[in-house]
PDBQT receptor file of N, H, CA, C and O in Angstrom, charges set to zero:
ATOM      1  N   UNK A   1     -12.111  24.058 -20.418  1.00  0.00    +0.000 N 
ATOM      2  CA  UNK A   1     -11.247  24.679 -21.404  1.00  0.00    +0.000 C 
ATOM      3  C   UNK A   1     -10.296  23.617 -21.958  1.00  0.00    +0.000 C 
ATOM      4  O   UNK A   1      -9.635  22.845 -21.265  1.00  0.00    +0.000 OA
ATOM      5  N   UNK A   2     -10.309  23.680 -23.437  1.00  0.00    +0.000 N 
ATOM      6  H   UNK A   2     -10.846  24.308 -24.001  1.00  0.00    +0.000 HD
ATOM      7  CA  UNK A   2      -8.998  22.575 -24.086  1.00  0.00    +0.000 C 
ATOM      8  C   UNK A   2      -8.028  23.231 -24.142  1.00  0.00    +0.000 C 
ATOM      9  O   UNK A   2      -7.918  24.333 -24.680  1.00  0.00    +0.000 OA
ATOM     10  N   UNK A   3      -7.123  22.543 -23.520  1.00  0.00    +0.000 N 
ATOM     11  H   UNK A   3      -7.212  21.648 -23.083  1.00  0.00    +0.000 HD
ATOM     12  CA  UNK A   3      -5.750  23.331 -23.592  1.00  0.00    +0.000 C 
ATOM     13  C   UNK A   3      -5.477  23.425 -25.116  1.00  0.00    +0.000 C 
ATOM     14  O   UNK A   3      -4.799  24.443 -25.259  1.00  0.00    +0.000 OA
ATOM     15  N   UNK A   4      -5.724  22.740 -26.527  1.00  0.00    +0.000 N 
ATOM     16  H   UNK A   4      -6.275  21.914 -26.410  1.00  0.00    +0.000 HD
ATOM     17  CA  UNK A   4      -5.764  23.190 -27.488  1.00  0.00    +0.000 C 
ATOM     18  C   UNK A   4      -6.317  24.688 -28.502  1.00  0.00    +0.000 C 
ATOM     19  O   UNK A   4      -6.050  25.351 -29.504  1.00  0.00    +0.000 OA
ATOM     20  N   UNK A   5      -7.080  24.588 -27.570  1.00  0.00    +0.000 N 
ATOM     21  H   UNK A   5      -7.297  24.049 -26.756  1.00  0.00    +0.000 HD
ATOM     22  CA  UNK A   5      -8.116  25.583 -28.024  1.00  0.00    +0.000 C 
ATOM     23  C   UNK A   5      -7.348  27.065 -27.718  1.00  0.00    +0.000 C 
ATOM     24  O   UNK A   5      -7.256  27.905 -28.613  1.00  0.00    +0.000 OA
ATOM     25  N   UNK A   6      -6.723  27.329 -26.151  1.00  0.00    +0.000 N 
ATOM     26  H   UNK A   6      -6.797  26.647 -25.424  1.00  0.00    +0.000 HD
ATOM     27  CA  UNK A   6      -5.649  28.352 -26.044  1.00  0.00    +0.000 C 
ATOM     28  C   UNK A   6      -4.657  28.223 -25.846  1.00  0.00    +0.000 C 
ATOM     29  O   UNK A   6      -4.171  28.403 -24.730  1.00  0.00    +0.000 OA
ATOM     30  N   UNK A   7      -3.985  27.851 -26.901  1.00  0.00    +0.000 N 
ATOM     31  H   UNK A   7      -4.380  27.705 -27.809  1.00  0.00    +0.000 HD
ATOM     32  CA  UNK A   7      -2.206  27.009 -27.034  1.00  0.00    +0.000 C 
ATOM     33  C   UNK A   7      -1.734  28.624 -26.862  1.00  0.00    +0.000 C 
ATOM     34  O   UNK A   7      -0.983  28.849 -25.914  1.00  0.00    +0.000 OA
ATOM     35  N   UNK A   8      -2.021  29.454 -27.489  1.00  0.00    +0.000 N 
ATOM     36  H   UNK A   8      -2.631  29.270 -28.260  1.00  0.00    +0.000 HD
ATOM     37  CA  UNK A   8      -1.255  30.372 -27.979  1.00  0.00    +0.000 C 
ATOM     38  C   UNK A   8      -1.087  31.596 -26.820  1.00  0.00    +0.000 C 
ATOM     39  O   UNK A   8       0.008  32.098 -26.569  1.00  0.00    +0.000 OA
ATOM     40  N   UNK A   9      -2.729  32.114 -25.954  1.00  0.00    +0.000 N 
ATOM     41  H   UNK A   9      -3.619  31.705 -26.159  1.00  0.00    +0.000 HD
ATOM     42  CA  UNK A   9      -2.913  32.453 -24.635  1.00  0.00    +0.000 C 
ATOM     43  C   UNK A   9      -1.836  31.757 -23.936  1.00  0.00    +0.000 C 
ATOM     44  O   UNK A   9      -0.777  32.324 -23.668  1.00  0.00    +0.000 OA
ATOM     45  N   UNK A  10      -2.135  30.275 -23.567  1.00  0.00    +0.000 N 
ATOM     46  H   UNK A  10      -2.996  29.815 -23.784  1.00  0.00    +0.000 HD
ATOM     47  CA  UNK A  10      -0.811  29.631 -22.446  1.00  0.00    +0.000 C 
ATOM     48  C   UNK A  10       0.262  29.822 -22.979  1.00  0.00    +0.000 C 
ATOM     49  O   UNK A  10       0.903  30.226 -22.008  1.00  0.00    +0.000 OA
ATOM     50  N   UNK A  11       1.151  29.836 -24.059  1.00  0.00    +0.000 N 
ATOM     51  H   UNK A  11       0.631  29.508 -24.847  1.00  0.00    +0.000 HD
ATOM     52  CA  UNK A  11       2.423  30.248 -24.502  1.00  0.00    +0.000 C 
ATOM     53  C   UNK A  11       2.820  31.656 -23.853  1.00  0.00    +0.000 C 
ATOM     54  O   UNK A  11       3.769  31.953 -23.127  1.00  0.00    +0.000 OA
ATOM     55  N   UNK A  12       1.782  32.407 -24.359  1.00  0.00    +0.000 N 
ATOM     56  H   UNK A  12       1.012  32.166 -24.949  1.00  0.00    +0.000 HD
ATOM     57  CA  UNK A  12       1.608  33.767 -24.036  1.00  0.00    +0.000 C 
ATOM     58  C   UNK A  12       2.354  34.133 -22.194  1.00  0.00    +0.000 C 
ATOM     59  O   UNK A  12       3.263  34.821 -21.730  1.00  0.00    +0.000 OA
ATOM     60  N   UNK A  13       1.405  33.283 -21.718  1.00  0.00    +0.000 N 
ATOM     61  H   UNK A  13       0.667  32.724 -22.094  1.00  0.00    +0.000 HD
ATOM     62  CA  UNK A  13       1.722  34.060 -20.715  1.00  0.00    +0.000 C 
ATOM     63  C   UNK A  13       2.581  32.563 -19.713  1.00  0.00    +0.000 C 
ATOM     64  O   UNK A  13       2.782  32.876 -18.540  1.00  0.00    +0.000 OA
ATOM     65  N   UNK A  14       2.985  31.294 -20.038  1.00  0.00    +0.000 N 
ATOM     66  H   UNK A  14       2.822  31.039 -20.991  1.00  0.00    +0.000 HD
ATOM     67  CA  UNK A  14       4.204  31.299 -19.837  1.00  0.00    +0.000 C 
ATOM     68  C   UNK A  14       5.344  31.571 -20.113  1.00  0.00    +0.000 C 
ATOM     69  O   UNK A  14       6.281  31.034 -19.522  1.00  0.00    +0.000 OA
ATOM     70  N   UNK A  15       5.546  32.639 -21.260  1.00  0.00    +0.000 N 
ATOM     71  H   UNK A  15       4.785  33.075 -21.740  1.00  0.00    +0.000 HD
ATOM     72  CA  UNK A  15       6.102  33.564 -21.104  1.00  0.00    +0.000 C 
ATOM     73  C   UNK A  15       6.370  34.862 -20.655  1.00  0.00    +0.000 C 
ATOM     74  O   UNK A  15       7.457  35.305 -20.282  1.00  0.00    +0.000 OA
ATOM     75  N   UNK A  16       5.354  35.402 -20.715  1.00  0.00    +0.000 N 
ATOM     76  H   UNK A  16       4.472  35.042 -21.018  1.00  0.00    +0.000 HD
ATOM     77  CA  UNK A  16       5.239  36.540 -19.634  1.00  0.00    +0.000 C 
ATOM     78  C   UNK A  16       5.884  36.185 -18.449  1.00  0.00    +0.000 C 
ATOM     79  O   UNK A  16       6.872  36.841 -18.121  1.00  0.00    +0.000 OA
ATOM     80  N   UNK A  17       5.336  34.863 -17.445  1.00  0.00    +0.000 N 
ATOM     81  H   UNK A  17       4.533  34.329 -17.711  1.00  0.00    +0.000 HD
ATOM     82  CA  UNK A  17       5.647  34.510 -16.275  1.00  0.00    +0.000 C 
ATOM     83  C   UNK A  17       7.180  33.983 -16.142  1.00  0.00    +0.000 C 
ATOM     84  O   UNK A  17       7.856  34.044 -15.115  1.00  0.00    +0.000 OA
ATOM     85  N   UNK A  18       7.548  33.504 -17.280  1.00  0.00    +0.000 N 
ATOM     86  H   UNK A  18       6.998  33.455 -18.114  1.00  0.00    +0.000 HD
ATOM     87  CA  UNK A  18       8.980  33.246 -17.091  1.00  0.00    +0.000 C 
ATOM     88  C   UNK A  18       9.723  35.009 -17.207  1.00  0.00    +0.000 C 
ATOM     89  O   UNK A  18      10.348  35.413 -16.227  1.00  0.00    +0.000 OA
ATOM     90  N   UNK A  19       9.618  35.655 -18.083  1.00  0.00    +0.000 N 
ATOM     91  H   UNK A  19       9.110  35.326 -18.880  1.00  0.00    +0.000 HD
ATOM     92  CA  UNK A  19       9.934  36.807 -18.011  1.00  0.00    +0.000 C 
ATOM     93  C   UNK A  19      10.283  37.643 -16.900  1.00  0.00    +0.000 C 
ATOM     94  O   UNK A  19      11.418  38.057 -16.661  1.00  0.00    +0.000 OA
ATOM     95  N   UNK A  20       9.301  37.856 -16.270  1.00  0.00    +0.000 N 
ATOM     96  H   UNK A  20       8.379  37.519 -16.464  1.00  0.00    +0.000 HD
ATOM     97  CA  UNK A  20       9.011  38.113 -15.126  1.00  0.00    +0.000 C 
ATOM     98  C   UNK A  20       9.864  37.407 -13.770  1.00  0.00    +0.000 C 
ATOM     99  O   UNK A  20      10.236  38.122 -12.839  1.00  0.00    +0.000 OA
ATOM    100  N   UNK A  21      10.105  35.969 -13.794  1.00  0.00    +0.000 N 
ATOM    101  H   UNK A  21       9.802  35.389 -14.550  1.00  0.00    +0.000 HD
ATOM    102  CA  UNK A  21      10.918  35.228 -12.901  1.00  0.00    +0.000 C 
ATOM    103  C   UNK A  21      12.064  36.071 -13.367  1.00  0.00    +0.000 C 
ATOM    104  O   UNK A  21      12.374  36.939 -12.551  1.00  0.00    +0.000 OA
ATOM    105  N   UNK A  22      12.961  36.036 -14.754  1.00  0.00    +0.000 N 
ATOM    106  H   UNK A  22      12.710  35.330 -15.417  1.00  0.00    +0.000 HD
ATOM    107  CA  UNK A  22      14.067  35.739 -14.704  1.00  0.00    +0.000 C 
ATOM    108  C   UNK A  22      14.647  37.493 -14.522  1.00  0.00    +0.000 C 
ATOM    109  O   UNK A  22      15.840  37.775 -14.415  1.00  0.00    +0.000 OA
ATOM    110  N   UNK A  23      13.530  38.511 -14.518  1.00  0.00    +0.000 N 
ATOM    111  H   UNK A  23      12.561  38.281 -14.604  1.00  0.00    +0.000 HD
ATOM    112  CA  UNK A  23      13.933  39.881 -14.113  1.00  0.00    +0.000 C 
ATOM    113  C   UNK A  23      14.137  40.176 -13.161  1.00  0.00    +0.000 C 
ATOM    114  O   UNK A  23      14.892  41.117 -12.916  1.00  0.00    +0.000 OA
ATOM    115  N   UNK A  24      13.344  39.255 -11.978  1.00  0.00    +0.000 N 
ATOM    116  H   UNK A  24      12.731  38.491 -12.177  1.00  0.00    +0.000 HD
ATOM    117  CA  UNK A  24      13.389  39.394 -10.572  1.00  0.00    +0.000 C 
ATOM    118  C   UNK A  24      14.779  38.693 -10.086  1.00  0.00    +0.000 C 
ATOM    119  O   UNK A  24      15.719  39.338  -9.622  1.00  0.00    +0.000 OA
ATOM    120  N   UNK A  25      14.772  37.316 -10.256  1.00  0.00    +0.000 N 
ATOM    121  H   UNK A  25      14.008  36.792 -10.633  1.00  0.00    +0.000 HD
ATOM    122  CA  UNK A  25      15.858  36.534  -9.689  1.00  0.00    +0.000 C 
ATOM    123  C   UNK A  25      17.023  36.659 -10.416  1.00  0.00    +0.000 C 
ATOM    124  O   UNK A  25      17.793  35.960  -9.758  1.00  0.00    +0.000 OA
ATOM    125  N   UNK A  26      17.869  37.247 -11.670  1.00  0.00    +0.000 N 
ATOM    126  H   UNK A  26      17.244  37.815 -12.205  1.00  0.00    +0.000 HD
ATOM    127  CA  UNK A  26      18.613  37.467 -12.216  1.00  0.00    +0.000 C 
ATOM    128  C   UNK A  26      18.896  36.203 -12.882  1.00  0.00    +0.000 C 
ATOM    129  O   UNK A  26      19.952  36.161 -13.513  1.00  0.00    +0.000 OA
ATOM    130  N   UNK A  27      18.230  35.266 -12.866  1.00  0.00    +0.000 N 
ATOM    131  H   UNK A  27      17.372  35.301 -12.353  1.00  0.00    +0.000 HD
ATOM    132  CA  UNK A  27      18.038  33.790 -13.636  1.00  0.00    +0.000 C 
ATOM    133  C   UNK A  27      18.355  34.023 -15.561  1.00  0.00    +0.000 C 
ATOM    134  O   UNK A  27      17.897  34.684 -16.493  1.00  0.00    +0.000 OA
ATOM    135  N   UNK A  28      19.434  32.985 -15.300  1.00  0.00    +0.000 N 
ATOM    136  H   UNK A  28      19.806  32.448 -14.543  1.00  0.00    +0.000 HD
ATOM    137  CA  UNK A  28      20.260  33.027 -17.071  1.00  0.00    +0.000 C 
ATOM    138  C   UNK A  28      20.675  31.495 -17.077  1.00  0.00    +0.000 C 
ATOM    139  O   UNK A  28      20.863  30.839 -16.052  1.00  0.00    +0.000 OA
ATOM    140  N   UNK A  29      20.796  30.995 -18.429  1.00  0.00    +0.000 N 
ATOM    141  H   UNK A  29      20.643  31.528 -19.261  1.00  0.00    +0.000 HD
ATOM    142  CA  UNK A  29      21.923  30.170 -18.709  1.00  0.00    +0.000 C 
ATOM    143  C   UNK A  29      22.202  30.502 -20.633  1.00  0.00    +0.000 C 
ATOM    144  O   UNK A  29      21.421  31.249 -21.221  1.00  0.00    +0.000 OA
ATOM    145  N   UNK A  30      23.075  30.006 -21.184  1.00  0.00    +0.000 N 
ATOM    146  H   UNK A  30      23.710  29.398 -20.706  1.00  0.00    +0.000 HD
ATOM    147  CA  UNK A  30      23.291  29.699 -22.295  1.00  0.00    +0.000 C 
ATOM    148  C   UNK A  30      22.319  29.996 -23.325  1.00  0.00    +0.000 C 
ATOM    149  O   UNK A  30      22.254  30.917 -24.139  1.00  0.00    +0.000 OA
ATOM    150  N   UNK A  31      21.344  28.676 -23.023  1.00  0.00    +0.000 N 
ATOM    151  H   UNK A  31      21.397  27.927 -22.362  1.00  0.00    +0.000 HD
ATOM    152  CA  UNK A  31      20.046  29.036 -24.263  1.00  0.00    +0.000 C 
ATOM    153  C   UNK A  31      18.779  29.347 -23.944  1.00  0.00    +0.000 C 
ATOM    154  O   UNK A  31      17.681  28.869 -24.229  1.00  0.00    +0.000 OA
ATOM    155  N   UNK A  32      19.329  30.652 -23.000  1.00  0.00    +0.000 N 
ATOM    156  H   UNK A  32      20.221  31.040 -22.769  1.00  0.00    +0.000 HD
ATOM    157  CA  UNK A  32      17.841  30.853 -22.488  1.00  0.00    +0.000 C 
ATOM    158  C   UNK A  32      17.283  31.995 -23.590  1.00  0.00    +0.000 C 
ATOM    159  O   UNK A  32      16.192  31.788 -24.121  1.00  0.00    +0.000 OA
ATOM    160  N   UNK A  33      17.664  32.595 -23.756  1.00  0.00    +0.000 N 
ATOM    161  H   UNK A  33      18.550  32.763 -23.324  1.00  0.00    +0.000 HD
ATOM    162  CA  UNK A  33      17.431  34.081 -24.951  1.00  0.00    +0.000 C 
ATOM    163  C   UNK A  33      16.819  33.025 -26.295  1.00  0.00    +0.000 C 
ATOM    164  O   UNK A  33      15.643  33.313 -26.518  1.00  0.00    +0.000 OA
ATOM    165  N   UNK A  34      17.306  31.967 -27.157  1.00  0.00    +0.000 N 
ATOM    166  H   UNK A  34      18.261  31.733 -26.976  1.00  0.00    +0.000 HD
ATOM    167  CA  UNK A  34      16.658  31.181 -27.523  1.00  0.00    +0.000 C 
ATOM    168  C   UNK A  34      15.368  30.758 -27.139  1.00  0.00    +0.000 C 
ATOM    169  O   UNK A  34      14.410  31.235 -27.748  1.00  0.00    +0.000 OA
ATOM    170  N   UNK A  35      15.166  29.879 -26.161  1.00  0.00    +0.000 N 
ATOM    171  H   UNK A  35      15.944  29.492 -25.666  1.00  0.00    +0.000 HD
ATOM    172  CA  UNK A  35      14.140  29.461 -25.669  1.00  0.00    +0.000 C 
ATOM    173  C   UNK A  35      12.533  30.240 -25.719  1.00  0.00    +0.000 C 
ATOM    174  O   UNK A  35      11.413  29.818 -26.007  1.00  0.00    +0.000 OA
ATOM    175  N   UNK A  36      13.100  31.660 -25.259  1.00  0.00    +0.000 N 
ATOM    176  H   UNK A  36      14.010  32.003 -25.026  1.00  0.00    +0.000 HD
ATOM    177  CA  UNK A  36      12.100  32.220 -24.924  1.00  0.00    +0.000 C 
ATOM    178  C   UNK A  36      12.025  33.278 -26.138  1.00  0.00    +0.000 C 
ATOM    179  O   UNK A  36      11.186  34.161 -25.962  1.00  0.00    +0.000 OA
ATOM    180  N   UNK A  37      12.606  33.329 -27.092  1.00  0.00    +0.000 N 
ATOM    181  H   UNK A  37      13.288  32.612 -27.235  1.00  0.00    +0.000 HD
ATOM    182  CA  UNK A  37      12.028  34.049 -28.867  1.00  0.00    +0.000 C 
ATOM    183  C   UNK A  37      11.628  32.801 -29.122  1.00  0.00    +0.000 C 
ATOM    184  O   UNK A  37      10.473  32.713 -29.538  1.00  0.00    +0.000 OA
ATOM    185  N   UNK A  38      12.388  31.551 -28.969  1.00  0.00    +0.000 N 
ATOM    186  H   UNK A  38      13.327  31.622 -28.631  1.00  0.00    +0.000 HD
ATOM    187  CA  UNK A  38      11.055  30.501 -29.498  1.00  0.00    +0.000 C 
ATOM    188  C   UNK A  38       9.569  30.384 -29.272  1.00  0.00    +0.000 C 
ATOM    189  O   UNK A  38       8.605  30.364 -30.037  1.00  0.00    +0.000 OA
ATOM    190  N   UNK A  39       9.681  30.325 -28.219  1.00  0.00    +0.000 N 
ATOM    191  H   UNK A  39      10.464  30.340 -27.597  1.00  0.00    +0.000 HD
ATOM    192  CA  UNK A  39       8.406  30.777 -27.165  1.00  0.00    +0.000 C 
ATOM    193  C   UNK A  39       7.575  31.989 -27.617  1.00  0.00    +0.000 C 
ATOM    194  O   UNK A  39       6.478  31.783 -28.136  1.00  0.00    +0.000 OA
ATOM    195  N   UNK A  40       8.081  33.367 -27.433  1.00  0.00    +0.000 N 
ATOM    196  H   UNK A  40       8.972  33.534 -27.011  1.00  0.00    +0.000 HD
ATOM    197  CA  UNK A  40       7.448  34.167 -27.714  1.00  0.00    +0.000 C 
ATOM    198  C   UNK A  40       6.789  34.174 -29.532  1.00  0.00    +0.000 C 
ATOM    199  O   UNK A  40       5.694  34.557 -29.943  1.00  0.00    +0.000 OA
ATOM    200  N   UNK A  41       7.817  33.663 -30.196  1.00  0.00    +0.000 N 
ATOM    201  H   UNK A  41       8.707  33.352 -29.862  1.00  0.00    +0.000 HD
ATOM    202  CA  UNK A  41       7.153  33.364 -32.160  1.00  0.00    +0.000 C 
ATOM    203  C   UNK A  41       6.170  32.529 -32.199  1.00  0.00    +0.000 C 
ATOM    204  O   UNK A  41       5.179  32.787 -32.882  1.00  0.00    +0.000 OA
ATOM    205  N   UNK A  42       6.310  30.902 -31.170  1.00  0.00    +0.000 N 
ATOM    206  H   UNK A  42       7.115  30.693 -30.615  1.00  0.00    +0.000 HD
ATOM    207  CA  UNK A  42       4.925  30.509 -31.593  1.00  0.00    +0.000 C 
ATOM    208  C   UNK A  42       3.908  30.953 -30.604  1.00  0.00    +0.000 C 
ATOM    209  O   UNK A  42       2.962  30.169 -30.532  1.00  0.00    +0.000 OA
ATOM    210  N   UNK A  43       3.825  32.093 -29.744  1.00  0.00    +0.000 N 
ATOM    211  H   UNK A  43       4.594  32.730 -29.803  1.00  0.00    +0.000 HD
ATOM    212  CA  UNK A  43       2.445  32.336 -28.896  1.00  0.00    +0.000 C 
ATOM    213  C   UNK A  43       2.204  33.370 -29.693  1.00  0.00    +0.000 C 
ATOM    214  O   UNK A  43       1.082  33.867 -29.589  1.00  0.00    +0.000 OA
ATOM    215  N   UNK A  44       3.093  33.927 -30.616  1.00  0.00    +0.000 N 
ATOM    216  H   UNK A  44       4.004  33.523 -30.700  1.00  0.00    +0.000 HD
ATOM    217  CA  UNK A  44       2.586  35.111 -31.637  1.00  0.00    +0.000 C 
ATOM    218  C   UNK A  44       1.383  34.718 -33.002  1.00  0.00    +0.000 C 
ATOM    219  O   UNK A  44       0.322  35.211 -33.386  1.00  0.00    +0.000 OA
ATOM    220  N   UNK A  45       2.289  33.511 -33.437  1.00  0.00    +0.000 N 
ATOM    221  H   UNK A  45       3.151  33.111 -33.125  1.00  0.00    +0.000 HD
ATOM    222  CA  UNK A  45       2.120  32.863 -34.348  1.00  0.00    +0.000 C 
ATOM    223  C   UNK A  45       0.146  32.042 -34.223  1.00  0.00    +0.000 C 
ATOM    224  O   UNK A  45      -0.808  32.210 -34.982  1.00  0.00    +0.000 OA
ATOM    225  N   UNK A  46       0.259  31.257 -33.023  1.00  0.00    +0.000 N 
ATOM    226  H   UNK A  46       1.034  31.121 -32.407  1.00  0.00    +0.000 HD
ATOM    227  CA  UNK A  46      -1.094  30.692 -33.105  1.00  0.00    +0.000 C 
ATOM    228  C   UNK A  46      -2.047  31.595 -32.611  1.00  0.00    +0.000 C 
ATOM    229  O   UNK A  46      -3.225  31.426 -32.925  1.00  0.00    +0.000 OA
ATOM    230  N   UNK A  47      -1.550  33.001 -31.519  1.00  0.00    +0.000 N 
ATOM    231  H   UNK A  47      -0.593  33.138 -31.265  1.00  0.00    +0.000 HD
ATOM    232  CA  UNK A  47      -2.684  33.722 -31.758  1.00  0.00    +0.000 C 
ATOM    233  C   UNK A  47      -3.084  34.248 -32.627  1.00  0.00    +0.000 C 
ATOM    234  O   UNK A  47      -4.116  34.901 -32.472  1.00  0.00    +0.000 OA
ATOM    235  N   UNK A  48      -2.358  34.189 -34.099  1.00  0.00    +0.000 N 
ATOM    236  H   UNK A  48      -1.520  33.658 -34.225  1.00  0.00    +0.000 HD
ATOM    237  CA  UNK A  48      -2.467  34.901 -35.051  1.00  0.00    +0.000 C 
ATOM    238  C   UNK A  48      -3.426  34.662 -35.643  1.00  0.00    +0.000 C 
ATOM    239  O   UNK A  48      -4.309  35.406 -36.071  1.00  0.00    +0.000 OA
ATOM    240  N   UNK A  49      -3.184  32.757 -35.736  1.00  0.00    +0.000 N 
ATOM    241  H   UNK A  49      -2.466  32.153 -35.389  1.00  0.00    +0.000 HD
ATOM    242  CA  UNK A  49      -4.333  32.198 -36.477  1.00  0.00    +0.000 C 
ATOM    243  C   UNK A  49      -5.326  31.428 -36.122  1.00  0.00    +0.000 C 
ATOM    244  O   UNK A  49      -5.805  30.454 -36.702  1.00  0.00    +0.000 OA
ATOM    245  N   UNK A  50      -5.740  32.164 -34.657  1.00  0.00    +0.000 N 
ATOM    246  H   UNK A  50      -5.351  32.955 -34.185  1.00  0.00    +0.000 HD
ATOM    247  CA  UNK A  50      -6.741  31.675 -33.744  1.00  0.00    +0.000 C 
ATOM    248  C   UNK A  50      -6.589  30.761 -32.828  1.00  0.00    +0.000 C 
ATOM    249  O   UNK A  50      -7.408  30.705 -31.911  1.00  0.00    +0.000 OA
ATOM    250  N   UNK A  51      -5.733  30.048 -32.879  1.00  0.00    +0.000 N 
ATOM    251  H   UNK A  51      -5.067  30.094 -33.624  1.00  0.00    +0.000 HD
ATOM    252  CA  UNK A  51      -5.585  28.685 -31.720  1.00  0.00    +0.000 C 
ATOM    253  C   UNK A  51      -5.338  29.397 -30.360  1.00  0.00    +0.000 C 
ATOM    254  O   UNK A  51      -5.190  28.733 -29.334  1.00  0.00    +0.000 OA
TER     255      UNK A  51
């Protein structure tokens, strides 16, 4: 598998998995709410347009 090929899958669900950490452990800082709408727009974005 090229990690190119499912950029948007692995975005996907290292976000999910961070998600998931930071509900359990109560894990925050500053620019985390950033980080992870960044995250979540481009795993939206390249599954959109196939990558």
């Amino acid at each position: 598998m090229k990690l190119t090929k499912n950029l948007g899958m692995l975005l996907l669900s290292i976000w999910l998995i961070l998600t998931g950490l930071i509900a359990l452990t109560s894990f925050s800082f500053q620019g985390l709410p950033l980080i992870m709408g960044i995250i979540a727009i481009a795993a939206g974005v390249l599954i959109l347009v196939g990558r």
